[in-house]
Phi, psi and omega in degrees: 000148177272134180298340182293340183287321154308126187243183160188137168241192182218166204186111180249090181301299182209195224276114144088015157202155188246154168241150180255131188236100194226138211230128171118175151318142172270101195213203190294291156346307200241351205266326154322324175320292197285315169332291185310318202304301184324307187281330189282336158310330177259344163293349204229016164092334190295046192242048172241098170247118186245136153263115193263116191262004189312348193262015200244125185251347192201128183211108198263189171333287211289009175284319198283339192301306163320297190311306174297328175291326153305280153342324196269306180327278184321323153318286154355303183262017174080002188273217172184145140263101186262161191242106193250166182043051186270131156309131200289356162307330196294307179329313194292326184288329188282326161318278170266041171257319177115000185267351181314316193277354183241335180277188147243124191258098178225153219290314179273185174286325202289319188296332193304310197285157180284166165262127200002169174057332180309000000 
């Protein structure tokens, strides 16, 4: 896959978390895209992070590999990464990698945020 074709844009909906909004495949090719997004969002202080994956149809190994490593970070930092709106192709590989029970997984963008003041 060509990497331009992933995109992620960004959106800091309130204090200390950003949503990564990413659109295309996730794959070997492409996951430095979202990788970069990631690191300048914990450069910029940024560590309550959701990813909205509704755009997404396909997601291998280094996506999942990011998520988790992201999760370890964030966490790390007192944050968190939740994961929103996955297509069931993206559900089914985190289903069957065993990550459901360890990312937080929520089916839209809205549920993924917190409520206000949170």
């Amino acid at each position: 896959m060509n990497p331009d074709i992933l995109s992620v844009t960004t959106q800091d909906p309130a204090d200390g978390i950003r949503v990564l909004s990413v659109a295309g495949e996730i794959d070997h090719d492409s996951v430095e895209v979202l990788r970069a997004a990631v690191e300048q969002a914990l450069a910029d202080g940024r560590d309550r992070l959701v990813a909205d994956l509704s755009a997404v149809p396909f997601c291998d190994s280094g996506g999942l590999s990011l998520f988790v490593e992201t999760h370890r970070r964030t966490t790390a930092r007192g944050g968190w990464l939740r994961l929103a709106g996955p297509q069931p192709s993206v559900r089914f590989v985190l289903d069957v990698a065993n990550l459901d029970g360890y990312l937080s997984v929520h089916p839209t963008l809205g549920e993924a945020l917190p409520p206000a003041g949170e």
